[in-house]
C-alpha positions, 0 to 999 in steps of 0.5 A: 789196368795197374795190378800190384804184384807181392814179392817182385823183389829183383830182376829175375822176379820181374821175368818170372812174372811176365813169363805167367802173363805171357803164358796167359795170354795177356798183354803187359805194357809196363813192368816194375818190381811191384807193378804191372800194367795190361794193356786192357782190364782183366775180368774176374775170371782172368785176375783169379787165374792170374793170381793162380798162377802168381801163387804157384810162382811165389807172387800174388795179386795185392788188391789192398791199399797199405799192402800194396804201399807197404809192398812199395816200401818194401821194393823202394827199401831192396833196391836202396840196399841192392844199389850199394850206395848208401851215404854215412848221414842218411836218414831212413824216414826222410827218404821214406817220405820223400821217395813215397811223397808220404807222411813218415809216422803213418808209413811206419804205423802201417808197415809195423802193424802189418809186417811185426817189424819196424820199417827201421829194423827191416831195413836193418835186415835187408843190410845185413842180407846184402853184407851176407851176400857181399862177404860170400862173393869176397869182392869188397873188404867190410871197409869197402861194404861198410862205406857203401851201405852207411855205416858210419864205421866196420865196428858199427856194422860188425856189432849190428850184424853180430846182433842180427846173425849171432857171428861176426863178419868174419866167422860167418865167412867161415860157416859151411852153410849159410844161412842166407834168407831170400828177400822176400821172406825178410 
């Protein structure tokens, strides 16, 4: 039985999960972010503890078809970001719908009515989070995260991440506290 799973957003989130199967008891033969499959169908009374216990990791059962594609988007779209190897000419809706096998226009309605965001602008989003991230570890000059996210240049990223974060790169490096968001609340 396949079951799509809400905020799967990174590795750790995938052994959060197996650990709630594996404490109750049920057998998964596949993991993704996003997805598990049993080894057998669960009856009602075993989804809705389940999904009990998902809730109370910050996870739930998505039995809605366009949640569950856009949750699909939404994990395709982290792990694009998270892989740092974004080209300078690359085209959101293309990807989109070469990656879903899907017509753009009907992902993008879908996701904009169920998430009050364009799928454009949370991409956006997830890029400046990593560029957060990426200037608080130091390891890359903006030149070097610029290039590995497709910014055709460090002005076009600085001028997006002010606009977004209302700092520059380099005096959000300064701030005591950073004002991170986790990716599953983008």
């Amino acid at each position: 039985m396949k079951l799509y799973i809400k905020n799967m957003v990174c590795n750790r989130c995938i052994t959060a999960v197996e650990r709630v199967f594996k404490d109750l008891n049920l057998e998964i033969t596949a993991v993704a972010l996003g997805e598990v499959e049993t080894a057998e169908d669960l009856n009602s009374t075993e989804l809705r503890k389940l999904d009990e216990s998902l809730r109370e990791s910050g996870f739930e059962i998505l039995e809605d078809s366009a949640q569950q594609l856009i949750e699909k988007v939404k994990n395709e779209i982290i792990l694009l970001v998270d892989g740092l190897d974004i080209p300078e000419d690359f085209i959101l809706s293309k990807w989109i719908s070469e990656k879903l096998h899907r017509d753009y226009s009907a992902v993008s309605k879908l996701f904009s009515q169920n998430e009050n965001v364009t799928l454009e602008q949370y991409f956006i989003l997830q890029k400046i989070e990593k560029v957060k991230e990426l200037l608080l570890y130091d390891e890359f000059s903006l030149t070097e995260i610029s290039g590995q996210l497709g910014y055709k240049s460090v002005q076009h990223l600085s001028s997006q991440f002010k606009n977004i974060t209302g700092f520059t790169p380099s005096g959000f490096k300064k701030l005591k506290i950073k004002n991170r968001i986790p990716l599953d609340e983008i």
